[in-house]
C-alpha positions in Angstrom: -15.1 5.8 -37.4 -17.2 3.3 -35.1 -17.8 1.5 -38.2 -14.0 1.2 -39.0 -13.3 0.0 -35.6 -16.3 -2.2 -35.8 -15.1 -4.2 -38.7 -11.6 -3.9 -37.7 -12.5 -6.1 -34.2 -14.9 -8.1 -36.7 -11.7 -8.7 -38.8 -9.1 -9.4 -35.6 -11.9 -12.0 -34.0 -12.6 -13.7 -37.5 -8.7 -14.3 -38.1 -8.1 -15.8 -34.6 -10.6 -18.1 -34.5 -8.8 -20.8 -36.6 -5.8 -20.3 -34.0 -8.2 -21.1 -30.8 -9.7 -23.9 -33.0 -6.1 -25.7 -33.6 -5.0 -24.8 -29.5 -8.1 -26.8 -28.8 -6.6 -30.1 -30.2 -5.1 -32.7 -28.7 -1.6 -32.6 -29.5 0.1 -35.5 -31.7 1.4 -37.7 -30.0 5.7 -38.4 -30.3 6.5 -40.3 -32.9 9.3 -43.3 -31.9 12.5 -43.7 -33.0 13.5 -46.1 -35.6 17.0 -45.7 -35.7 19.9 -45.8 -32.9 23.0 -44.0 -33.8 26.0 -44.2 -31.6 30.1 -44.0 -30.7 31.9 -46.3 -28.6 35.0 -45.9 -26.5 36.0 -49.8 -25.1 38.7 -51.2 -23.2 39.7 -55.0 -21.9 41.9 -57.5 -20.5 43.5 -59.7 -23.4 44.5 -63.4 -23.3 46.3 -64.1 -26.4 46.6 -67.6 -27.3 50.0 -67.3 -28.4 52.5 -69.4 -26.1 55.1 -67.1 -24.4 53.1 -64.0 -24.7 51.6 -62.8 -21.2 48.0 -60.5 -22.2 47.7 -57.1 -21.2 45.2 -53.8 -21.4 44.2 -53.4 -24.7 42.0 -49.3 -25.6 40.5 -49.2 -28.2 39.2 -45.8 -29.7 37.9 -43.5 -31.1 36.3 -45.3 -34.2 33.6 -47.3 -33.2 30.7 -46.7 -34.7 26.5 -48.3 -34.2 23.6 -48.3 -36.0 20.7 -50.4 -34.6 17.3 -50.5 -35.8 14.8 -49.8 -33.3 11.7 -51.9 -33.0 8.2 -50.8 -32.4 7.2 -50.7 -28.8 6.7 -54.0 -26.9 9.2 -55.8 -28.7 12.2 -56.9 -27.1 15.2 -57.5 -29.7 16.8 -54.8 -32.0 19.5 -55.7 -34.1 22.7 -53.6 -34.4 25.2 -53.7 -37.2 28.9 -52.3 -35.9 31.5 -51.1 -37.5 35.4 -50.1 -35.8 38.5 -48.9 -37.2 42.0 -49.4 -36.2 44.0 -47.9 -37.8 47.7 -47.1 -37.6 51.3 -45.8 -39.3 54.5 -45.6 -37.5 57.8 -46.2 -38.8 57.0 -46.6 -42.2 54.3 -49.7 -41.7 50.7 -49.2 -42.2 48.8 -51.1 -40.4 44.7 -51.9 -40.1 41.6 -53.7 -38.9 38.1 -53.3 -39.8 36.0 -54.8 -37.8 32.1 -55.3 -39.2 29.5 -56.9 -36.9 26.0 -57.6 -36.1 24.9 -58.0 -32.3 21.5 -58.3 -31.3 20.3 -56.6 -28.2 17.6 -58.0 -26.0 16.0 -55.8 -23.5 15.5 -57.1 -19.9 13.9 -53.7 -18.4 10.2 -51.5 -19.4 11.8 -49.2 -20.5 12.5 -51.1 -23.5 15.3 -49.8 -26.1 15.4 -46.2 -24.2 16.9 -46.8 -21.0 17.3 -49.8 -18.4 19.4 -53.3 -18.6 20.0 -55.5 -22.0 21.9 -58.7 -22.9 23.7 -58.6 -26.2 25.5 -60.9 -28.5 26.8 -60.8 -31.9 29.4 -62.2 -34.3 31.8 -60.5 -37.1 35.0 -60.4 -38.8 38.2 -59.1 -38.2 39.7 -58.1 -41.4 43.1 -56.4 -41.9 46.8 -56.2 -42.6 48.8 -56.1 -39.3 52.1 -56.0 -41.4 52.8 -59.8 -42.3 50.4 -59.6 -44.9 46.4 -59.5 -44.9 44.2 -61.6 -43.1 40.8 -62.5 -42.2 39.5 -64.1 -38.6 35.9 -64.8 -36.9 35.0 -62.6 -33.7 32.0 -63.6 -31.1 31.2 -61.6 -28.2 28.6 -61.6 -25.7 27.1 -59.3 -22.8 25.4 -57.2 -20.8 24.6 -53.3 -20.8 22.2 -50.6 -19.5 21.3 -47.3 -21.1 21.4 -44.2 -19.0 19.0 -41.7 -20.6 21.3 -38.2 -20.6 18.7 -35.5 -22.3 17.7 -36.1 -25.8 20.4 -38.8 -26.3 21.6 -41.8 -23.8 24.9 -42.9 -22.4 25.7 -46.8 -22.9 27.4 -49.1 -20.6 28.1 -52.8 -21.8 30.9 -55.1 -20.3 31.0 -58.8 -21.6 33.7 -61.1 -23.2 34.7 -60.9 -26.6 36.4 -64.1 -28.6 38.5 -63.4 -32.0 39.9 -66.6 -33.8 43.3 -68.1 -34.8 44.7 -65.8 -38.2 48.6 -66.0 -38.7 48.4 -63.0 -40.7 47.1 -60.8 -38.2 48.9 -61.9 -36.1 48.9 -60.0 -32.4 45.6 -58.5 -33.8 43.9 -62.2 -33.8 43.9 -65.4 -31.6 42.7 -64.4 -28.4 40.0 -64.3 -25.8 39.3 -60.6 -23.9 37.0 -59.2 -21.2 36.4 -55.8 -20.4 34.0 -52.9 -21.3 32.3 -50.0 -23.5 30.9 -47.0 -22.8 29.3 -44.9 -25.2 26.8 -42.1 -26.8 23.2 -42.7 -28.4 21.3 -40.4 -30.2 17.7 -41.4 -32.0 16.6 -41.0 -35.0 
């Protein structure tokens, strides 16, 4: 019987010795993100250009989507392709803009592309159909934001000015020079 028990604890202690070995190490260290993914809720002030028509508050949700492409740490730009959706059918008419852009972010804080202040710029198109027929106009917009961390993800706060040229076939959807703000969720990848 001792002998049983004997090479029973033998056993036990020759089986948990890999465990204790691995417990030992130093664990490996967090890999980075390399992807931002995130959804945008925004709203402004717009100016249009158009003579006789006073501007107004403009939301626009919930379709706004990000994807920027983290850089390794120390580095201060990360560039962000956008994408947003309006889209819209009421009495009959069907109405759209898609709206793709790059912006590139510059951080201004240590803690680089996770939390703190950044300035951000970009430029895209506005392409859509706003009932006269489809059109095509130039947007530029500039900024400045700050990430919040919120657990594993981070909320994003950016206000700026945004510019969208002269198209007469989008018409109220082009031609006109807004300020306001975003707000938003991150989540790395």
């Amino acid at each position: 019987m001792r002998k049983l028990f004997g090479g029973m604890v033998l056993a036990a202690v020759a089986l948990s010795l890999p465990n204790s070995a691995q417990s030992q190490r130093r664990p490996a260290a967090a890999v980075a993100p390399k992807h931002e993914l995130g959804i945008d809720l925004s709203g402004a002030y717009v100016s249009p250009n158009t003579a006789g028509v006073d501007g107004g508050i403009s939301l626009v949700t919930p379709v706004s989507l990000r994807f920027g492409f983290v850089p390794r740490s120390g580095k201060k730009m990360m560039w962000e392709p956008r994408l947003a959706l309006n889209f819209s059918t009421v009495g009959g008419e069907t109405t759209y803009l898609f709206t793709p852009q790059v912006n590139m972010l510059y951080a201004n804080s240590t803690g680089g592309h996770r939390r703190g202040m950044y300035f951000t710029g970009g430029a895209g198109l506005v392409m859509g159909d706003g009932g006269a027929g489809s059109g095509t106009a130039v947007k530029l917009e500039g900024g400045i934001g700050w990430r919040k961390p919120f657990g594993v993800a981070a909320w994003r706060y950016e206000v700026g000015i945004q510019y969208v040229s002269e198209s007469a076939e989008l018409g109220p959807f082009a031609d006109y020079i807004a300020i306001g703000g975003r707000i938003g969720l991150s989540l790395w990848q």
